[in-house]
C-alpha positions in Angstrom: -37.2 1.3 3.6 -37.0 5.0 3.1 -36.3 7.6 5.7 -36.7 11.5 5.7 -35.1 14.2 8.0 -33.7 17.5 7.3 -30.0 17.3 7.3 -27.9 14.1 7.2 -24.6 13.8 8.4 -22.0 11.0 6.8 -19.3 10.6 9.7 -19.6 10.9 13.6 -15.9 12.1 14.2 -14.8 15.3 15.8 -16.1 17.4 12.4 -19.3 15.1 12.0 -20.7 15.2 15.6 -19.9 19.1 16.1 -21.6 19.7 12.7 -24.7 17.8 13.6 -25.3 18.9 17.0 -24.6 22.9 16.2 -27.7 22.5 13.5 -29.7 20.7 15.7 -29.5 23.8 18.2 -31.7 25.0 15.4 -34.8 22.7 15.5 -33.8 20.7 12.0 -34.3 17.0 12.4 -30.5 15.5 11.8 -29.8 11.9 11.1 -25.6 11.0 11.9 -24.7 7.6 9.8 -20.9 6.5 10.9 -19.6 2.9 9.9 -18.4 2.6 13.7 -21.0 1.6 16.6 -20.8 5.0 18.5 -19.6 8.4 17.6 -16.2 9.6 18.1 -14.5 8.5 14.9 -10.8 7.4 14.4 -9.8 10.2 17.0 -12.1 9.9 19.9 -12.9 5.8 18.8 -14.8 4.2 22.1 -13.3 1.8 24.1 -14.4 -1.9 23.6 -17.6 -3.0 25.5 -15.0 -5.5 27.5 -12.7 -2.8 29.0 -14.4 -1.8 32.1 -12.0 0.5 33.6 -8.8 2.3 32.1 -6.9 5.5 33.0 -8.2 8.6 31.2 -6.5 10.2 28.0 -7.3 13.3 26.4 -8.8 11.3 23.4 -11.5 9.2 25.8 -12.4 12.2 27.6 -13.3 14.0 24.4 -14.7 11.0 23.3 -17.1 10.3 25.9 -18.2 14.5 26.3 -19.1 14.2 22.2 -20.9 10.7 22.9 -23.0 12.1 25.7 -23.6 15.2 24.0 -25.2 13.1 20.9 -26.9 11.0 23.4 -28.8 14.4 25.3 -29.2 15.8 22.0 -32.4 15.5 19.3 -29.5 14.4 17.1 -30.4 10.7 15.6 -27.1 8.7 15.1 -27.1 5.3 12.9 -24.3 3.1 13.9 -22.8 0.2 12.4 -24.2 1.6 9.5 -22.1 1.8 5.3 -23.2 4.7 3.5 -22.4 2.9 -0.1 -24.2 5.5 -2.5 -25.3 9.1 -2.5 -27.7 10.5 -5.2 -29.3 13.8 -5.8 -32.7 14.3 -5.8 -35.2 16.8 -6.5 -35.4 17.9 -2.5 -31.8 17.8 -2.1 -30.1 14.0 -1.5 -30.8 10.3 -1.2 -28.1 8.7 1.2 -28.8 4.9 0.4 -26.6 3.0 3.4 -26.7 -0.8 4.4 -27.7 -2.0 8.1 -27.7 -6.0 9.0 -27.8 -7.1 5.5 -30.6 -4.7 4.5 -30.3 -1.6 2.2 -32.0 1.3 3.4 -32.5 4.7 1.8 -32.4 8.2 3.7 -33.9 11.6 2.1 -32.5 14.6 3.4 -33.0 18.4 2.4 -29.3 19.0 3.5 -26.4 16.9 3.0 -22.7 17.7 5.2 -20.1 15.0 4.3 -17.3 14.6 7.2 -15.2 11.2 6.1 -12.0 12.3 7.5 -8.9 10.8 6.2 -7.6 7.9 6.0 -3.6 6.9 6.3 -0.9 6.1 3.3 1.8 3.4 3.8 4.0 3.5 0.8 5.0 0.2 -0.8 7.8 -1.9 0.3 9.0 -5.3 0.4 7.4 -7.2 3.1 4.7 -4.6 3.9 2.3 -7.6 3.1 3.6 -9.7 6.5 1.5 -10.7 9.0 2.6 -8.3 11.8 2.9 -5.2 9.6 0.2 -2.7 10.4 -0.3 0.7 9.6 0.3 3.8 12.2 -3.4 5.0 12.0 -4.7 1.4 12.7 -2.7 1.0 15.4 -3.8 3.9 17.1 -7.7 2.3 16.6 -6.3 -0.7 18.2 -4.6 0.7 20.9 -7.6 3.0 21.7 -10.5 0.9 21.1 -9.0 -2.8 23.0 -5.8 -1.0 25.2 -3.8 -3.6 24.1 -0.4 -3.4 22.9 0.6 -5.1 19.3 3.1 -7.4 19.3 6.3 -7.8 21.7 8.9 -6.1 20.2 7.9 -3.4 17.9 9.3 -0.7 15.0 7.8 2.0 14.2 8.4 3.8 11.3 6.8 6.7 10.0 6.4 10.4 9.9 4.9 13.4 12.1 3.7 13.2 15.4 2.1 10.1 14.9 4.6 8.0 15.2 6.0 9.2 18.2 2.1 8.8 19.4 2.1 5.1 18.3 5.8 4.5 20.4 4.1 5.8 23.7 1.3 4.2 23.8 2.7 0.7 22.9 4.9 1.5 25.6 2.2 2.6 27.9 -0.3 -0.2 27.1 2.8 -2.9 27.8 4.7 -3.3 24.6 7.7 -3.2 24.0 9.3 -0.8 21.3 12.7 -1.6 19.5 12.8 1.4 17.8 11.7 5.2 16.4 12.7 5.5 12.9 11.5 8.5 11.2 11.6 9.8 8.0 11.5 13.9 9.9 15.0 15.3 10.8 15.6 17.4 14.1 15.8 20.3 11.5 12.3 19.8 10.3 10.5 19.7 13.6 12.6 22.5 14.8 10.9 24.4 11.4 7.3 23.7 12.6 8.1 25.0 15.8 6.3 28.1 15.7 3.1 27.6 14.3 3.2 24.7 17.3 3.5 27.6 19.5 0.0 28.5 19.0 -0.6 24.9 20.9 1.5 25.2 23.5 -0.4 22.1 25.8 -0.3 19.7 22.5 3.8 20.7 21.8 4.5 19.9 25.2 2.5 16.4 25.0 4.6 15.7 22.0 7.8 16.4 24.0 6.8 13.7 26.4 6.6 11.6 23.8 10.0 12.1 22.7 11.1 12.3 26.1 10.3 9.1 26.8 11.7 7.1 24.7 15.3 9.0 25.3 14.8 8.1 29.4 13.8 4.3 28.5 16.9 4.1 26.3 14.5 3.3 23.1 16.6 4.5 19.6 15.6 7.0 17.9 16.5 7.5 14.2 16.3 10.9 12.7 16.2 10.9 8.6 15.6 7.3 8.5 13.2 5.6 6.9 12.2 1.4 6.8 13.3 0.0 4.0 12.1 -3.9 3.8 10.4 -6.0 6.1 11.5 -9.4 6.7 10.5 -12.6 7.6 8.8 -16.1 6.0 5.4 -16.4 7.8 5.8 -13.2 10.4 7.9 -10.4 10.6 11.5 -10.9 11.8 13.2 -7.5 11.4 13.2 -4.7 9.2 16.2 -3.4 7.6 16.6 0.5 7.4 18.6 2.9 5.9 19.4 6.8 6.1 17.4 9.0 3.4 18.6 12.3 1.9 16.2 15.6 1.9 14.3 14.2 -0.8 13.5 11.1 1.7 15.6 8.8 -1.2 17.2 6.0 0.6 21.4 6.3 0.5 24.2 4.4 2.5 24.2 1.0 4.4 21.8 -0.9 5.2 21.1 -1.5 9.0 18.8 -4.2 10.9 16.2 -4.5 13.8 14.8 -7.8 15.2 11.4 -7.1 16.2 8.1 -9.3 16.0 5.8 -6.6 14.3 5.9 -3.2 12.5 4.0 0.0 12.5 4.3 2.1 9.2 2.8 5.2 7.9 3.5 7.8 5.2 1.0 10.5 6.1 -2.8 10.9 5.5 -4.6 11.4 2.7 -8.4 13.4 2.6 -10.9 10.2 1.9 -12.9 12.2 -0.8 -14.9 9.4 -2.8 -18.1 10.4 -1.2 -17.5 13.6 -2.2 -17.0 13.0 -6.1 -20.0 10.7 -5.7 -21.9 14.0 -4.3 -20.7 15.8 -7.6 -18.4 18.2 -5.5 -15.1 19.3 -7.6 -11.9 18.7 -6.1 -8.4 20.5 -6.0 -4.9 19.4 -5.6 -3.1 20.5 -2.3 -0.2 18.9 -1.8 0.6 20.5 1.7 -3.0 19.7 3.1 -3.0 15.6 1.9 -3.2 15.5 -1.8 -6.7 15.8 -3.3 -9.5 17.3 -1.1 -12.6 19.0 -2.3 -13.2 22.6 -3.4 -15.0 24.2 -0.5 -15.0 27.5 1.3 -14.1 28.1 5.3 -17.1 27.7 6.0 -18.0 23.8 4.7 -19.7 25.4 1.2 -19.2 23.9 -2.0 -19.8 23.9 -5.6 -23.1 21.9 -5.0 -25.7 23.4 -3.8 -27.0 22.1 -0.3 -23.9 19.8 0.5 -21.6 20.8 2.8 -18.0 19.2 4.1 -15.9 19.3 7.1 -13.3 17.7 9.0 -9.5 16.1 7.5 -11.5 15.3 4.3 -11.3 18.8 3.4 -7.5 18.9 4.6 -5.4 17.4 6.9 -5.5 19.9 9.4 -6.3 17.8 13.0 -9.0 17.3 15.4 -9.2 20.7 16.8 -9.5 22.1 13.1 -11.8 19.7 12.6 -14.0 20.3 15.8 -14.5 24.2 14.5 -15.0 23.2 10.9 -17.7 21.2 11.5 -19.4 24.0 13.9 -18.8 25.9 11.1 -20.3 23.7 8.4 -23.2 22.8 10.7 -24.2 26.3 10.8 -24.3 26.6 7.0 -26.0 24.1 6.4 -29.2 25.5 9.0 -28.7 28.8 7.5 -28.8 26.8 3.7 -32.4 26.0 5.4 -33.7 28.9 6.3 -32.5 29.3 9.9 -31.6 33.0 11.6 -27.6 32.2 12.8 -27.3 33.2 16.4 -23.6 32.2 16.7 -20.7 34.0 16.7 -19.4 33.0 13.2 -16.7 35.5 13.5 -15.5 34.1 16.5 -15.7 30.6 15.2 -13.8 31.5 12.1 -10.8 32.8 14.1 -10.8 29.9 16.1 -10.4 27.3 13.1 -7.7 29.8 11.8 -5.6 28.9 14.2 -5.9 25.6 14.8 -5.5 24.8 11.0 -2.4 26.6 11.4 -1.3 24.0 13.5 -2.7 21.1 11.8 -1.0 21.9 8.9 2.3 22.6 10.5 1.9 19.0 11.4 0.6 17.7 7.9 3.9 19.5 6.5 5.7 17.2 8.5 4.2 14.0 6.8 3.9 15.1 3.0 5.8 12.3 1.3 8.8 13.3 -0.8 9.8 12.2 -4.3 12.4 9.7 -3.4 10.0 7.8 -0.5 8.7 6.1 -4.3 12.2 4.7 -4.3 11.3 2.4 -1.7 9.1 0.5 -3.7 10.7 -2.2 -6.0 10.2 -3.4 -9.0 8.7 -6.7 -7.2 6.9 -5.3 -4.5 3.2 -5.9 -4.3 1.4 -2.6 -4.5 -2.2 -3.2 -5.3 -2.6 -5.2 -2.1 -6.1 -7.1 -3.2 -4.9 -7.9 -6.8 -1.4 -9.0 -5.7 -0.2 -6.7 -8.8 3.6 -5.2 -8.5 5.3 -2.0 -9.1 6.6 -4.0 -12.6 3.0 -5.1 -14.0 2.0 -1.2 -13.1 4.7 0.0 -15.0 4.4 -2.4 -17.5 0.7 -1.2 -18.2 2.3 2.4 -18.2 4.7 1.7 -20.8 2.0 0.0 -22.9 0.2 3.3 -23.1 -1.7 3.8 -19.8 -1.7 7.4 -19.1 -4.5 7.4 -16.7 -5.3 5.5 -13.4 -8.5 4.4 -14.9 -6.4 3.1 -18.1 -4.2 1.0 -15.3 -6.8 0.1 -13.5 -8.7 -1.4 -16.9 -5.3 -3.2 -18.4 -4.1 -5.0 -14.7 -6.8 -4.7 -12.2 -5.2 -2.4 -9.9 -8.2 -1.1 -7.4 -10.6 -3.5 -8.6 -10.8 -5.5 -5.0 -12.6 -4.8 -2.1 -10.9 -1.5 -1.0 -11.6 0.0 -4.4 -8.0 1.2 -4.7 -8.1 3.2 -1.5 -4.7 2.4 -0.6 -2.8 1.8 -3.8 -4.5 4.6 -6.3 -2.2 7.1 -4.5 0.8 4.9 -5.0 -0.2 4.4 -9.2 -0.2 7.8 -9.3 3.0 9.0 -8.4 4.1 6.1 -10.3 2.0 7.7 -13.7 3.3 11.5 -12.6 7.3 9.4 -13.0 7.0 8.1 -16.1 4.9 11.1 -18.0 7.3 13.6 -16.3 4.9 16.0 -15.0 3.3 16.8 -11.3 1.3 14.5 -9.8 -1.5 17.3 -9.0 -2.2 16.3 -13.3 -2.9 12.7 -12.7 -6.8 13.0 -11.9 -8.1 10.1 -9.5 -10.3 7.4 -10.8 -14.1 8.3 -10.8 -16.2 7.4 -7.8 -18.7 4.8 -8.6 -20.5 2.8 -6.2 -20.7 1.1 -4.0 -18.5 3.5 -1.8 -18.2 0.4 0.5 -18.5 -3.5 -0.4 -22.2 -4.3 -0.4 -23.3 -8.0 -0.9 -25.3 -8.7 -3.8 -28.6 -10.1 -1.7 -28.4 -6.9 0.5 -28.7 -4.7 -2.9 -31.4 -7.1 -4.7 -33.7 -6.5 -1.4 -37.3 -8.6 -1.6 -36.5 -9.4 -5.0 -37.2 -13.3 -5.8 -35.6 -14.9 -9.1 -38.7 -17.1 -9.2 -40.9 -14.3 -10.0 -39.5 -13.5 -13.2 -41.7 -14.0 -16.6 -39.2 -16.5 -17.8 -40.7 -18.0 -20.8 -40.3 -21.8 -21.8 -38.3 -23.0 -24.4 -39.5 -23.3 -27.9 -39.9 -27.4 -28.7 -37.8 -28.5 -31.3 
């Protein structure tokens, strides 16, 4: 099945939907494809079918104005859909996605790309327990079924988020044993004023912190989870005080708790855009590698445009202006007279990228965070492969991720490395003694997303091959 439109639109977050709808305003035809059923993305993630009535947050507001925004506009959006390969064509691109088992391909003049981010957990012993889960999963838990995970939980991590993740286990029911974060009093004192730019969003953060102090719930500044224990479920983690490079130092410390919520920052998700052919660019202080683009969504490749954390880590708001922005460029790419105040717009994402990244600068990982990860810890989650057979394939000669990924498997399974490639790097970057900015990620190949193999063969029949019959003897 083939489909054409003029503009398509890979992710129906903050960045995605504001892209789609602004161009629409200009009489394209716009096609929205997001893995999840309705739009809102990670941030603004709908509330499962089965909740029929919760109190209001600033995310489900947002959520449901976007989703009934796409809903009154001419905007098409494909749910539950996996965009798994994007070519270029003579017109511009084919997006060839998956929907119930059946492969379908989508022609579009004009391609914007808004895949967000997705989180990091570095390594450590016991991360692989039942009742470990990541900060940014959580949160899609916690919005989507209002549930609280767990009884008693930890959470470590860095940023606002985990400080997010505390209140609303508390507020959903749980219970929380403890804050420990890898950020200092010193550090969020640092970021204060860029914040100040945000005044409604520093004060909500307060709360947060507030909180906790009021229900007696520790807080533990320049601490960071070292291990995870347990046989079949977690038990308690142990913890320790880190110095200013975030390397773990002094005694080690316990916390019974049932479950654990860990995160190390977030990281651009930029396969699609190495399978679109756009260049990327190391920024360390934005989420690692992100691709080469302009303010206004352009890149390298003609007709494709980006938006939203996968150009940066910058936040929702950022990512609400970027993708007006982006939308816009890609109408104009088509031939549309711009009526919008670009200027204006412009400004806008200005400063609310200066307060995304104040918080991203709050969650960059520091050299000594690799510490955590022993030799026998299982990195490459889908392979079971350890920090030692890594560096084992290192010392052998493996100066590449590709060359580690050939030699042990590492990001062969169904993620396709997403969440250890970042990991094998920093462990490459260690043992060449150079920047990890040098160590390239793999190549992007698809599929972007695991496809079964009767979903790619289509109406093809094995019976309908010209098999000849064997020679007699």
């Amino acid at each position: 099945m083939i489909i054409d439109t003029d503009i398509a639109v890979i992710g129906a977050g903050p960045a995605g939907c504001n892209a789609a709808l602004i161009a629409a305003e200009y009489d394209f035809s716009v096609v929205v494809l997001d893995e999840q059923a309705s739009p809102g993305g990670q941030v603004w993630r709908e509330k499962s079918p089965a909740i029929l009535n919760a109190p209001e947050t600033p995310e489900s507001v947002a959520g449901e104005s976007i989703r009934n925004a796409i809903s009154q506009s001419n905007v098409s959006h494909l749910g539950s859909v996996r965009v798994w390969h994007i070519e270029r064509s003579i017109d511009g691109f084919v997006i060839h996605y998956e929907n119930a088992g059946v492969s379908i391909s989508l022609n579009c003049r004009c391609l914007v790309i808004a895949t967000g981010a997705r989180e990091y957990v570095q390594p450590i012993p016991g991360w692989t327990l039942p009742g470990v889960v990541g900060m940014a999963g959580a949160t899609s838990i916690f919005k989507q079924d209002l549930i609280p995970i767990g009884s008693k939980m930890v959470v470590s991590g860095t940023g606002p988020l985990a400080f997010f993740v505390a209140a609303e286990q508390q507020r959903l029911g749980g219970k929380v044993a403890a804050v420990v974060t890898s950020n200092t009093l010193l550090d969020w004192i640092k970021a204060l004023p860029p914040m100040l730019l945000r005044p409604r969003l520093l004060f909500r953060g307060l709360r947060w912190i507030v909180a906790l102090y009021v229900n007696r719930i520790p807080v533990y500044w320049g601490h960071t989870v070292t291990r995870v224990e347990g046989e079949s479920s977690v038990s308690r983690v142990e913890f320790k005080k880190i110095g200013k490079d975030w390397s773990p130092q002094g005694e080690r410390r316990f916390i019974d708790c049932d479950c654990v919520s860990l995160g190390s920052g977030l990281i651009s998700a930029f396969e699609s855009f190495q399978l679109a052919g756009i260049s990327l660019e190391h920024r360390s202080d934005v989420g690692g590698w992100i691709p080469k683009a302009e303010q206004d969504g352009q890149t390298d490749v003609d007709g494709c445009f980006i938006c939203g954390d996968g150009a940066g880590i910058r936040g929702s708001l950022a990512a609400q202006t970027h993708g007006k922005l982006a939308g816009l460029s890609a109408a104009e790419f088509l031939g549309a007279q711009i009526n919008h105040p670009i200027n204006e717009l412009r400004r806008e994402h200005t400063r609310a990228a200066t307060f995304g990244e104040a918080m991203s600068k709050l969650s960059i990982p520091r050299p000594g965070l690799t510490k955590l990860t022993t030799a026998q810890t299982v990195v490459c989650r889908c392979e079971g492969i350890t920090r030692e057979e890594i560096e084992d394939e290192i010392n052998l000669g493996a100066q590449s991720t590709i060359s580690v990924k050939s030699g042990v498997r590492v990001g062969m399974g169904p993620c396709g490395g997403k969440f250890c490639q970042t990991a094998i790097s920093d462990l490459i970057a260690k043992a060449k003694s150079c920047p990890v900015s040098e160590i390239v990620p793999p190549t992007a190949r698809p599929p972007l997303r695991p496809v079964s193999v009767n979903t790619l063969a289509g109406d093809f029949d094995y019976s309908d091959l010209p098999i000849s019959k064997p020679s007699p003897l």
